[in-house]
Each structure stands twice: as C-alpha cells, then as structure tokens.
C-alpha positions as CSV (number, residue, x, y, z in Angstrom):
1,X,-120.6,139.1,-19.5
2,X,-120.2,135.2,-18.8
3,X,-123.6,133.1,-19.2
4,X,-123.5,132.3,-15.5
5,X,-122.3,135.5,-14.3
6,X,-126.0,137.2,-16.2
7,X,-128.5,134.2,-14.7
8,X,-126.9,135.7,-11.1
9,X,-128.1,139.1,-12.1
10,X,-131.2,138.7,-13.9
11,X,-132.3,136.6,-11.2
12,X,-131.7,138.9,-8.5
13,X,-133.6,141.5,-10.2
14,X,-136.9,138.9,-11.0
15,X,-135.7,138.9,-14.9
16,X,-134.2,135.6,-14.9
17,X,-134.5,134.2,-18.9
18,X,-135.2,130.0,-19.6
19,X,-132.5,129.8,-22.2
20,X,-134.3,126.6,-23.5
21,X,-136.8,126.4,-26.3
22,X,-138.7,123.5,-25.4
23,X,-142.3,123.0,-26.0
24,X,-143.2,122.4,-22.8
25,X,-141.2,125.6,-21.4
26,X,-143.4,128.3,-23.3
27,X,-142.1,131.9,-22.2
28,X,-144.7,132.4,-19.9
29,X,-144.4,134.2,-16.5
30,X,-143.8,131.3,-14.6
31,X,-141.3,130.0,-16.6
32,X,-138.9,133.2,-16.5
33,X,-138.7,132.6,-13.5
34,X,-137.1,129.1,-13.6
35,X,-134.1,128.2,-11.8
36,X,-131.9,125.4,-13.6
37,X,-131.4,121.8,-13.1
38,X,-128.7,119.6,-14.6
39,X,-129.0,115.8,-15.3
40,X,-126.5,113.1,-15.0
41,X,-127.0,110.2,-16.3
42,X,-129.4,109.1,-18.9
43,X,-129.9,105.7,-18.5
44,X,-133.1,105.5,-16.9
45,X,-136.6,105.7,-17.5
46,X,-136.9,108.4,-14.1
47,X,-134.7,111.3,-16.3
48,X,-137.2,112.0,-18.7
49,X,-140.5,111.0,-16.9
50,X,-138.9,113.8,-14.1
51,X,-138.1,116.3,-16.8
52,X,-141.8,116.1,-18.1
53,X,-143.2,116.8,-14.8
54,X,-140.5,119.9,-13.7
55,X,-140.7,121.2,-17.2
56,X,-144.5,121.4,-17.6
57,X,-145.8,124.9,-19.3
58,X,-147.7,125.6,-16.4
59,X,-146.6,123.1,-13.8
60,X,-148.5,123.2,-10.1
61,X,-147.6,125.3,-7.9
62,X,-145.6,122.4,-5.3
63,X,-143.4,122.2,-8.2
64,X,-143.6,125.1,-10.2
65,X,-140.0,127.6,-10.1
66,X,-137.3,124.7,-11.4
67,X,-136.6,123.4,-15.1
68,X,-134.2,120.8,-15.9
69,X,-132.4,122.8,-18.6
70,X,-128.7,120.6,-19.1
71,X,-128.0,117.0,-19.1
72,X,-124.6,114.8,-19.2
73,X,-126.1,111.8,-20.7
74,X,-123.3,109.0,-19.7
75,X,-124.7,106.3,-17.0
76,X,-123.6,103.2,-16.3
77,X,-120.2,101.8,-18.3
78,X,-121.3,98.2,-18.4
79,X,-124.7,97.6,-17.0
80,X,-126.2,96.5,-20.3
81,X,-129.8,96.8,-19.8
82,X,-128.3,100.5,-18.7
83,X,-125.9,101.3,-21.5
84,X,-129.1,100.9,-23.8
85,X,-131.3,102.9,-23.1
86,X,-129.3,106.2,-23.2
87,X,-129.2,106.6,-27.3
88,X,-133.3,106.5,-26.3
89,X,-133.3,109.1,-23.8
90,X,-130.8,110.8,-24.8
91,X,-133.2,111.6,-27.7
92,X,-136.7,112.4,-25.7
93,X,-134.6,114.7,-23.7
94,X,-133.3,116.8,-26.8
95,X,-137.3,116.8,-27.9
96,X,-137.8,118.4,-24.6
97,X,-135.6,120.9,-25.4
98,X,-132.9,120.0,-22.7
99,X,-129.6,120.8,-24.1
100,X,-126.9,117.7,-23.8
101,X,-123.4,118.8,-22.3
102,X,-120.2,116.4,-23.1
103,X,-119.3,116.7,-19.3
104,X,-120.2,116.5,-15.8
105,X,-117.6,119.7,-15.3
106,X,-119.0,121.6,-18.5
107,X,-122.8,120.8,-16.9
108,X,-122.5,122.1,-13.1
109,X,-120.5,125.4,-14.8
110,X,-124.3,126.0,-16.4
111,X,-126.8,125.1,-13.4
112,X,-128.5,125.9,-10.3
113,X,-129.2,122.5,-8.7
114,X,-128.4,118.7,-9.7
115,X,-130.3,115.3,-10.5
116,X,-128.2,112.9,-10.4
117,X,-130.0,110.0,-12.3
118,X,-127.1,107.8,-13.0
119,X,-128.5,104.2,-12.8
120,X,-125.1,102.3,-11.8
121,X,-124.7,103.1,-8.1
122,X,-121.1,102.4,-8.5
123,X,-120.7,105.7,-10.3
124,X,-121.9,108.1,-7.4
125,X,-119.6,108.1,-5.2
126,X,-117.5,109.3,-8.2
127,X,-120.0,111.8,-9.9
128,X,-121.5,113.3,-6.5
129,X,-117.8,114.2,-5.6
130,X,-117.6,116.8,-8.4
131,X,-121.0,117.7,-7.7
132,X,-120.0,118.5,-3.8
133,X,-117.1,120.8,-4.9
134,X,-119.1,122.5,-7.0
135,X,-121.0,123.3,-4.0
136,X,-124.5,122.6,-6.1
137,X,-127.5,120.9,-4.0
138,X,-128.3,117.1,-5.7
139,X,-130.7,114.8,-5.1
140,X,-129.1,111.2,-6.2
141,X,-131.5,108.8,-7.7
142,X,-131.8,104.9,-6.0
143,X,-129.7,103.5,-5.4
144,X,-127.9,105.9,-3.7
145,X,-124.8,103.7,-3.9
146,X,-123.6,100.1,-4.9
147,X,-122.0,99.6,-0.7
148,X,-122.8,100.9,2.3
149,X,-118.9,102.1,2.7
150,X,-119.6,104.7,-0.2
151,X,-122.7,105.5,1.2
152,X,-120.9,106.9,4.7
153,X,-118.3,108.4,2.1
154,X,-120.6,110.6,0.4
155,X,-122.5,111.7,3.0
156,X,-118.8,112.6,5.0
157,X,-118.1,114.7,1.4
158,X,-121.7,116.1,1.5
159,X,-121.0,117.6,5.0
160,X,-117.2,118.3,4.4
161,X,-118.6,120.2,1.5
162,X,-121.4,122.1,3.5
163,X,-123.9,120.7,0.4
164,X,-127.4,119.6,0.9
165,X,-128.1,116.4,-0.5
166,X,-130.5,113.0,-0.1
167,X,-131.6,110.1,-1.5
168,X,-135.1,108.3,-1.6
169,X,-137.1,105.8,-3.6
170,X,-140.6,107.2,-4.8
171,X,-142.3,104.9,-2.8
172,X,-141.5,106.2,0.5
173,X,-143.5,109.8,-0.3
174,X,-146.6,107.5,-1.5
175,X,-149.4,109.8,0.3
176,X,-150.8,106.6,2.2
177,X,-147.1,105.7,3.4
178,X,-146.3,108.9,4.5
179,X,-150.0,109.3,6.6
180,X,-149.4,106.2,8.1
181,X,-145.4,106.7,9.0
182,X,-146.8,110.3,10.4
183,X,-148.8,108.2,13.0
184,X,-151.9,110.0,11.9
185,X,-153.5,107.3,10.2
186,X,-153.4,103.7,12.3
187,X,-151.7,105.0,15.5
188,X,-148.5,104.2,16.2
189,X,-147.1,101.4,13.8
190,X,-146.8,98.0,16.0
191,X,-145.4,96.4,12.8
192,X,-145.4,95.9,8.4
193,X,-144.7,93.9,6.1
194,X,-144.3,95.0,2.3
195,X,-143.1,93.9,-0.4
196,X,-141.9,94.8,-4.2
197,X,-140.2,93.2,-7.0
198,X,-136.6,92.7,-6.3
199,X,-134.5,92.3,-9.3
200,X,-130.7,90.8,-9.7
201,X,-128.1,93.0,-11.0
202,X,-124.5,91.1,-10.3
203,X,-122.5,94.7,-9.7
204,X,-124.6,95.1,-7.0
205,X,-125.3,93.7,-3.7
206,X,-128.9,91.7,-4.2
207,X,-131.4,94.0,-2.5
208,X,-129.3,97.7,-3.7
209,X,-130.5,97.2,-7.2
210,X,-133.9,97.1,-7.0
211,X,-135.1,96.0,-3.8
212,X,-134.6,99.1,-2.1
213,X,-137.8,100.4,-3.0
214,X,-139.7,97.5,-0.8
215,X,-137.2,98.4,1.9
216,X,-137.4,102.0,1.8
217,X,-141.2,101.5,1.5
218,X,-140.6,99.6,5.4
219,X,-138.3,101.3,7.0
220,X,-140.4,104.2,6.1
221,X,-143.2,102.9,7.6
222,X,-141.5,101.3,11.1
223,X,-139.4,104.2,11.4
224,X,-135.8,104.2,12.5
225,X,-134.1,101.7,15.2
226,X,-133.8,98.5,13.4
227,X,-131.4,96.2,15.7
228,X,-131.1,93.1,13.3
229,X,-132.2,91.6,10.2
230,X,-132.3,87.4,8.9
231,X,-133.1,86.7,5.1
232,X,-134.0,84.2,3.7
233,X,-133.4,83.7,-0.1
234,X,-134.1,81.7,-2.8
235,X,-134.2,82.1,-6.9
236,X,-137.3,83.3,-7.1
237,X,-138.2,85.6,-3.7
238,X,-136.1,87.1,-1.0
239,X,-137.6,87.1,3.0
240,X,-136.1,89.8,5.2
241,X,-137.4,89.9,8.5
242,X,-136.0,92.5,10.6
243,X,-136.5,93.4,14.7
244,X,-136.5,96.9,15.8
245,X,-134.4,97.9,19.2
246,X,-137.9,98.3,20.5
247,X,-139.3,94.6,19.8
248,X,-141.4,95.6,17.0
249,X,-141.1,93.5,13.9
250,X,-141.0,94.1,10.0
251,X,-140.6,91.9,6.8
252,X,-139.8,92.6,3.4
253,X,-140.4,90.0,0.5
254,X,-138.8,90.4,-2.6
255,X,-140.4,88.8,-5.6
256,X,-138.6,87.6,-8.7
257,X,-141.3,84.8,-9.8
258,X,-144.7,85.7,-10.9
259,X,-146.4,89.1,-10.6
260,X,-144.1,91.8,-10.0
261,X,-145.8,94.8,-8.5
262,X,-145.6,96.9,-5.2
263,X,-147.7,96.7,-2.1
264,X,-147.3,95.9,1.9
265,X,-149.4,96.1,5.3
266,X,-149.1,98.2,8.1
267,X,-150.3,97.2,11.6
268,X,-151.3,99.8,14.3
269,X,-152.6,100.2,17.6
270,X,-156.4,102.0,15.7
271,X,-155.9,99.4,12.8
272,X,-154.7,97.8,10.1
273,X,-154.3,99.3,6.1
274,X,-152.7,98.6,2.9
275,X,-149.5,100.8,2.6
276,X,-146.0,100.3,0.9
277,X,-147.7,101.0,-2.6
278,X,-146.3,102.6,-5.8
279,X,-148.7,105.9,-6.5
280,X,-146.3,107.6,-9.0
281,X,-143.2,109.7,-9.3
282,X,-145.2,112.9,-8.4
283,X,-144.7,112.8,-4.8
284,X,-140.9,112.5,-4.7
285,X,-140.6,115.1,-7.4
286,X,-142.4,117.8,-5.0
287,X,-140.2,116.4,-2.3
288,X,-137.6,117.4,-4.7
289,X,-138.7,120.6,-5.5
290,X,-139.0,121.9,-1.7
291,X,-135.5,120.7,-1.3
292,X,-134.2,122.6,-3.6
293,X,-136.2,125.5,-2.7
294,X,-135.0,125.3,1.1
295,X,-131.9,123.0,1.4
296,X,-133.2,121.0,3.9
297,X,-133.5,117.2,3.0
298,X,-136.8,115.5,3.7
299,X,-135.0,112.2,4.8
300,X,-131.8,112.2,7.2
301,X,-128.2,110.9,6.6
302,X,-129.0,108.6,9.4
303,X,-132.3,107.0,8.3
304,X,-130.8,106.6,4.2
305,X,-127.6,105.6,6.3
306,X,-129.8,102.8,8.2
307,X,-131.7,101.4,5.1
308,X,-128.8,100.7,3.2
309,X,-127.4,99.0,6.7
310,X,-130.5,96.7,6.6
311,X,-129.9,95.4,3.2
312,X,-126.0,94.9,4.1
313,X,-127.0,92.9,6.2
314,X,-129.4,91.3,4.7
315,X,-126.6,90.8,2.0
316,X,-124.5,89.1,5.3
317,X,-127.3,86.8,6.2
318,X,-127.4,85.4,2.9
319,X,-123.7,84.6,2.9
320,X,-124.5,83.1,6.4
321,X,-127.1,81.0,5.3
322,X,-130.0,82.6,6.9
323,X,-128.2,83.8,10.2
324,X,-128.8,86.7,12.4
325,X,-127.1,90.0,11.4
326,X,-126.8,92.9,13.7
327,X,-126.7,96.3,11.6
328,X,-124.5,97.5,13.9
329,X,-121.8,94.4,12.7
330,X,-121.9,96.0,9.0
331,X,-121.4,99.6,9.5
332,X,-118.7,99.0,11.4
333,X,-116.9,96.7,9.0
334,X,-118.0,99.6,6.4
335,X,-116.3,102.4,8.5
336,X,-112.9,100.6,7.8
C-alpha cells in the first residue's frame, strides 16, 4: 500500500500514525492524530521558530492537530543574507526530527497542508504554482511576492485551482491590533500611524522586503479603502502617508537609522492606544492552524491585494520624487 494512500485510511478511521521521531512529537494521543505540514524554504528564522510551536509534545489546544513533518530546504538563489542561513536551519530542523525532501514535487506527494517559508518573494509565484496543482492549502510567508503583478497572478492560480491560500505578517494578529481593528477597543478608528524597521533588499521593491510588517500592521488597523499614498524617503527612514476614500488618514515610517523596533498609534472616536506592536509569532501560527482546519483565510485576496498596492505605490512616489499616487494607477499597470 503506497505511504500516502495508508495516512488516507488510518486517518479516516482516527488511527492516523506521526511517521516522525522527534523529541518534541512523543507518541502521545494527540500527536496520532497529527495531520502533516511540508516546508519550503529554509532560509528563515520563521521555519523553525514555527516548527517548534506546531510540533510541541503537548501543544494548546488553538494549535494542537498539525505537525510540520517534511521540508524542501532551498530558499532564495542569491539573496546572501538568505543563502546562509539554510546549512543552519537546515540542521535545527533535522534535530526536530523533520525529515528533508530533495524536492518541492517529492514534498507535496508526502503532505497534508503547505508553509511556504521561502524568504525571496521572487520565488513564489514559481513555488506556490506547484503547490496550487497539487491542490494542497498554503499559507505563504511575507512577503507574499517581490511585485504586485505576481501577487494578482497567484491569487488568479489560487482560485483557478479552487485552493485556499493567504498571506500575513505576524503583526497584523498582535491581540491589541486585532481589538482595536475589530472596533471594540477605541471605537471606530479615525486614523494611525505605525511604524517598524524597514530594511533594503535591492531584488525587491523598498517596502516588500521588510517593510511590510509596519504596513500590514496599518492597513490592519484603518481597514480597507485606501485611495492614495505620498512617501517620502531618505537613507535612513521612509514616510508614507496615505488617505483613505473616506478622508481618514494613516502614516507609516520606516526606520533604517537608530533603534529598530515595532510600534504605532491608533486614534478613535472613545480614545487613543498604542497598537501596531510585535507580540510574537503565536498569534499568526493559530491563525494558521484554523486555516488549515477550515479553509477559509482569515485575511481576503482583496485586502493582501490592497497592501501590496499601497507599497507599489509608495514604490511610484519615490520614483516621482514624493508625488501623489493613486493605488488604483498601479494595479492597473500591474494587470497588464
């Protein structure tokens, strides 16, 4: 009987075996019970700090049912401060017991679900492709892609395909963001500003490398419906200001000089808080996990589709020298 062929049947009967030895997966109830993950890419820090948390012995129960079992370990091609790390993790994730596959085909033939962790956003356009046809629900990692024309093509593929799929920095699940996007915490959210550091990476358009999470962390909290964005840049720290159809207005700063860390404000109509912050990778993981366990994705085509609009054109108002873009202006160039 083929491997995959006997996880469909034990699992149908409530015998489904963890193939992997690991020390954290002791063959305990719970962990019979498991349902695979694959990993791609192995050239981030997020691929084994997520594998730690899914594959706890006894893991909480907003997580508990999933190990990540398989991983393809090749990331980014070029990206140096990429291309280094995986011989690293590579390593931790053998110690965790997760066995390491030579392809992307040979993983997805031996799993449930799909992380895909690559660090080069180049790549997944590529990678999620083969994870579409193979019909297997993925979350992909920030950032989701390197343009916002490869963004529209995977989410076309995703729904060619019929396959769930999202994309989301941790910060945007940080329990204080999410009360205060929810509008149960300071009303309705008149306006924010946040901000995070926002490093360079030259395959990439400025914000899409590491940016995004200040970005995610606003749009987040002003919701959908931004009209137009200006930025203003400069070596060491980026200004976005962007205005919302409905008036309101939000401002990322990206820092390059001095401290980096992640933080922001959100105004309301009952008050005013610190939001925007980095509390972990916890949060996204049990977004993950739900996901997974219900195929629906807790963020929208439309609203991942928007963010990456915002920093597109906030890519456009550099090359403008600080002009007004409309997002509008760049997802219609990217729909060419």
């Amino acid at each position: 009987m083929k491997r995959r062929t006997f996880l469909q049947n034990t699992s149908q009967i409530g015998l489904g075996l963890s193939l992997t030895s690991t020390s954290l997966l002791a063959q305990s109830p719970a962990s019979l019970s498991r349902k695979s993950i694959g990993m791609i890419g192995l050239d981030t820090s997020h691929s084994v700090a997520f594998t730690k948390l899914l594959n706890e012995k006894e893991p909480k129960e907003d997580i508990a049912g999933f190990a990540v079992t398989h991983a393809y370990p090749q990331g980014s091609r070029d990206i140096e401060s990429s291309t280094s790390r995986i011989p690293k993790y590579t390593a931790e994730m053998k110690s965790l017991g997760v066995e390491i596959v030579d392809s992307i085909e040979a993983l997805l033939d031996k799993v449930d679900y799909v992380l895909l962790e690559t660090n080069d956003g180049r790549l997944h356009l590529e990678q999620a492709l083969q994870v579409f046809k193979a019909k297997k629900p993925v979350f992909i990692d920030k950032p989701m892609a390197a343009s916002l024309k490869d963004v529209l093509a995977m989410f076309s593929a995703a729904e060619t395909y019929q396959v769930p799929v999202f994309s989301a920095s941790s910060l945007r699940f940080s329990p204080v963001t999410q009360e205060v996007a929810s509008g149960n915490k300071i009303g309705k959210v008149l306006g924010a500003s946040t901000f995070s550091p926002a490093k360079l990476e030259k395959t990439h358009p400025d914000l899409f490398w590491y940016g995004i999470h200040g970005v995610e962390a606003l749009c987040t909290l002003m919701g959908t419906g931004c009209k137009q964005v200006r930025r203003l840049y400069r070596e060491g720290v980026d200004v976005v200001v962007g205005e919302w159809e409905d008036g309101r207005i939000g401002t990322f700063r990206g820092i390059r000089d001095g401290k980096q860390t992640y933080g922001g404000t959100a105004f309301g109509t009952d008050g005013v808080i610190e939001a925007g912050g980095y509390e972990g990778y916890r949060p996204l993981v049990v977004e993950i996990a739900k996901f997974f366990r219900t195929g629906i994705p807790p963020v929208s085509a439309a609203e991942t589709i928007e963010i990456f609009a915002f920093m597109a054109a906030a890519e456009e108002s550099k090359r403008r020298n600080g002009a007004m873009v409309s997002l509008k202006e760049v997802l219609d160039t990217s729909k060419k």
